[in-house]
Structure formats: C-alpha cells, structure tokens
C-alpha positions, 0 to 999 in steps of 0.5 A: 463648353456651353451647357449641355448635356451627356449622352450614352456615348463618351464624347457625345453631347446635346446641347439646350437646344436638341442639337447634337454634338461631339467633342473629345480628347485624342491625345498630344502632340509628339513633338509640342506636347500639346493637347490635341481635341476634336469638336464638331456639330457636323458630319464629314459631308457638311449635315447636322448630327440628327441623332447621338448615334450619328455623332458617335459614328463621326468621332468613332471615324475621326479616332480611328483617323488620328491613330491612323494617321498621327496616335499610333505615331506616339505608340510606336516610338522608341525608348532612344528617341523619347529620352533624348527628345522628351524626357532628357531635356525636360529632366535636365532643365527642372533638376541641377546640374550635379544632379543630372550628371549623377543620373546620367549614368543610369539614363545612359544604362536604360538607352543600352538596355532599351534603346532601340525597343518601342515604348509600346513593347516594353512589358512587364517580363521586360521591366522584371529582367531589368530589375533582376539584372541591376541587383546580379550586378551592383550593390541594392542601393545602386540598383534601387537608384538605377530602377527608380530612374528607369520607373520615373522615364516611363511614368512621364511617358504616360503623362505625355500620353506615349504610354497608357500605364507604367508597366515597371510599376507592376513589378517590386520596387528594389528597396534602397536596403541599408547602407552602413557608412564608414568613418574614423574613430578618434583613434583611426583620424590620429593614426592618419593624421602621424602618416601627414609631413606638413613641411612637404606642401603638398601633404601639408594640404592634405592634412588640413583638408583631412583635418578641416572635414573632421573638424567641421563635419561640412559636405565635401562639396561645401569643402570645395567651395571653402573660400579664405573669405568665408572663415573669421580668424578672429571670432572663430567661426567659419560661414558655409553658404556655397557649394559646388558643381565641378567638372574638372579645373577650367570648369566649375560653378560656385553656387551661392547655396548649399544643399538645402537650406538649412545648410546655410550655415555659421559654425565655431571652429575650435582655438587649434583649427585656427592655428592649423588654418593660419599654419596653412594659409601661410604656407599656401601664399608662399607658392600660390595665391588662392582663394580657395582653402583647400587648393595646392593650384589655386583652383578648387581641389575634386572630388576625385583627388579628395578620394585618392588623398583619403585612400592614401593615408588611411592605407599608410595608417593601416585603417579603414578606407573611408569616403569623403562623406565618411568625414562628414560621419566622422565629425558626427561620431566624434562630437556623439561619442567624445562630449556626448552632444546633444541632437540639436547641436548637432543638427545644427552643425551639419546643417540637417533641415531637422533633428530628424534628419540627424536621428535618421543617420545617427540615432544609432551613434548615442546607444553608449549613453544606454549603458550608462543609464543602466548602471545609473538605474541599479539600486536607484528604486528603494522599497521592501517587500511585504513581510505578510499577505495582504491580498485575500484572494482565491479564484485561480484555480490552476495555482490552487491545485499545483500549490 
C-alpha cells in the first residue's frame, strides 16, 4: 500500500493525493486457504470516492456481498467436513505416522460426536458435555489426550478463519493427572525369568526379549527396530540409532532416528547379556534367518505380541501385569535402586534430551538414599551446651510473667 492515511472508517484511506479509497481483509478462501482482499478507488457504477463516507458505504456493500455470497459459506461448514478437508490432511503431513495413528482415535471420537454439527453451532454448553462426557468414560490422562485434540481441531478452525474464537477454550482444560507407571522389582524380573524354557524356541525368544528390555531400558519401538548389526559382541556395546512405525508384518518402516535426538544413543551391555544374546543368535539361525533381534519369523516382532508376552509371564509368576514401557521403567529402578546410580548415567542410558527429563520420571526412585543420609547425620554434628547464661536479655515480657 502506498502512503496513505486512515480514516474514521476500518478499511478506509485518503491517500497524498485527497483521493479516497478502500481496502479490507474479507477472509480465505474455503477450498485454497488463501487471503481474500478487496481494493478499490471507485464505486460499483465507475465514479471516484468524494468522500470517506462514500468509500465506506462501498466496502459496507462489498462485506455484505462476500458473506452473502462466499463468508458465510465458511461458517456453515460442518465439523465432518472441515477435518477431512482441512485439518485431517494438514495434521497428517506436519506430524509422523506413529503419531497420527495414535491420535487417530481421538479425531475419529469427535467426527462421532460432532460430525454433522456446523462449526458455527458448537458452543460452549457443547465443548462442556464433551469435556465431562471423556472423564465419565476413560482414565483423566486418556480424557486429557482426547480434549487437547478436540481443543487443537477448532483453533486451527479460527486460524483458517471458519471460526472467530475457539469456544472449548472458555472451558477447563482436563489436567493430564498423574499417572503411576508399573514395573519390576529385581525380585518380580527373577519370578519371570524361572516361568521361560529357553529349550522351547519360541519362550526362549521371549525370555531374551524380556531379558533384553530390562537390561537395556530401550523403547519398545527401539526394541523392534534392534538389528544383529547394531549390537558389537566384542566391545560390549550395543548402538540405538532406529526406530520403528509398524502396522503389522508386511508393512513396517525402519526409521534412521529415535525418538528424540538424544535417543541416538551407544550403551554397554553387561558380560551376561552378551552370553544370552549369543545363546539366542544361535538358536535363531538354526530355524530362521533374521535380522532382527528379537524376531521368531524373520520380521519384527508387535507391539501387540510384545504385550501378550508380557502378560503371560507375569500371570505365570504371579506379579504385576506391566507394559512394554513398564521395562523401560524397570531398567531405570533397577540401576537406581541396585547400584544407586547417578542421574547423568542414567540419563544417558535412557536416552533422555536432559537429566531433567529423568528426574521428572524418576526423582521419586532415589528417595532410599534419604534414609541413608539420615542415619549418616545422627551424631555427626559435635558441640556442648553452655553451662551458664550468657545473654543479658529482659525485654519479652510474655516469658518474664509466666516464668
């Protein structure tokens, strides 16, 4: 725009020259996205603006024009066909596929919900149900999850301009609540590991898999992703550079990162794992040829089947019923509470971005060292006790009297 100079009117300008002019923002395009502006120094019948009244009565008329004809069009769009037109796709391209199929759920839930509403209906009576309706009917974390992707679908509505304000904002957000992850003792990974016939090939895979996540603390998806390539039997170190998006045996993507980038990762590996890893390796090439770790058909092994290993054997042991990453929380335990190491090391291990990251899951974990410097400060502090008065002091009355 050239120098000009604002009127009383929104949209209206005079430029150097006295003449009169409008230009305004009406809103996007439904189907591009893109910016719709009007301009213009003339009326509808071809005569120059006199007067910034005149102007304003044009872009009064051309508003009115656009809502009429194309604005309200973006108003009355329904929920269904916003997400699979515009957020759907836009969400699917910025995050990775794992991610997208564990929201998928969720985007799917409002669709249910509020598939056929118009986005301009949805009020914040609507949003409140909603809200109130996830925590009746699954855990606050899972809620939490659910409403922060119904929240996200309607702001990006009023970043495209379907929606002037995000009315589920108005309402209270379902905190993420806390959540207490399960895991092995030392003593529970033992009952486990007695209930495994590692002359049975198949339990035999399983006991390295449960052996190898406990011993490792790695992901599960890192798990999966383990190759024969990435472990050095000779220096005792195995390199965590891969993950994995898995949808079932014939299709799966090896990803050349973790999870962050930190998760790039080499750790030691103790003299027994080797042993057990080179028992296993052995034992896998007599009836497949695999590189995958921990595969019994030569591809890698699901989550699904990584859960219902799990499940098994801690029924048969009698302990608590873990998840996969109820492992990764077990190595962590099992580091803290066995050989009391420090955060950094584990850290490290874990693949964490920070010791911050750790303390946040862990810190509770170290609370055994407490007691021991408890009983390290009784009697450490030396002195005696003054055997006369010392202070010539007489000024609180309240002691004077009761004394």
């Amino acid at each position: 725009m050239t120098t000009a100079e604002k009127t009383k009117y929104p949209g209206v300008y005079k430029d150097s020259n006295g003449n009169y002019f409008y230009q305004a923002y009406l809103g996007r395009d439904p189907v591009t996205g893109k910016k719709i502006t009007k301009k213009s120094r003339k009326s509808s019948n071809g005569k120059p603006f006199t007067s910034a009244t005149k102007a304003n009565a044009e872009l009064s008329k051309i508003r009115a024009q656009y809502l009429e004809q194309c604005g309200q069009a973006n108003y009355r769009i329904t929920m269904e066909t916003f997400m699979k037109r515009n957020f759907l796709p836009k969400y699917k391209a910025d995050v990775k596929t794992s991610t997208y199929e564990s929201h998928e759920r969720s985007f799917q839930r409002i669709l249910e919900r509020f598939g056929d509403k118009r986005l301009e209906d949805i009020t914040v009576l609507d949003c409140d149900e909603y809200r109130t309706w996830l925590l009746n009917n699954y855990s606050q974390s899972y809620a939490n999850l659910n409403y922060i992707s119904f929240r996200q679908v309607l702001e990006y509505a009023v970043k495209m301009d379907f929606l002037k304000v995000n009315v589920a904002k108005r309402t209270k957000a379902i905190p993420k609540g806390r959540t207490v992850q399960a895991f092995w003792t030392k003593s529970e990974f033992e009952q486990v590991l007695s209930q495994c016939c590692i002359d049975i090939f198949e339990q035999h895979m399983s006991f390295m898999l449960i052996w190898l996540y406990f011993m490792t603390g790695m992901r599960v998806g890192e798990g999966q992703a383990l190759k024969w390539s990435d472990v050095d039997l000779k220096n005792n170190t195995i390199k965590i550079f891969h993950n994995i998006d898995y949808k079932n045996k014939q299709n799966y993507t090896i990803n050349n990162y973790t999870k962050t980038a930190s998760g790039m990762r080499v750790i030691s590996i103790d003299q027994t794992t080797i042993k057990y890893l080179k028992r296993w390796k052995k034992a896998q090439q007599k009836v497949i040829k695999s590189d995958f770790i921990l595969s019994y058909d030569g591809e890698p092994i699901s989550r699904s089947t990584i859960q219902r290993i799990l499940v098994r054997y801690a029924k048969l042991a009698g302990v608590t019923i873990i998840q996969g990453k109820g492992l990764r929380h077990s190595h962590a335990s099992y580091l803290i509470n066995e050989f009391n190491a420090d955060v950094l090391t584990v850290s490290r291990r874990l693949g964490h971005s920070s010791p911050d990251i750790t303390l946040k899951y862990y810190a509770h974990m170290w609370n055994r060292n407490d007691s021991i410097l408890a009983n390290r400060m009784a009697d450490n502090i030396s002195f005696s006790p003054a055997e006369e008065n010392k202070i010539n002091f007489n000024g609180n009355q309240h002691i004077k009297k009761n004394n």
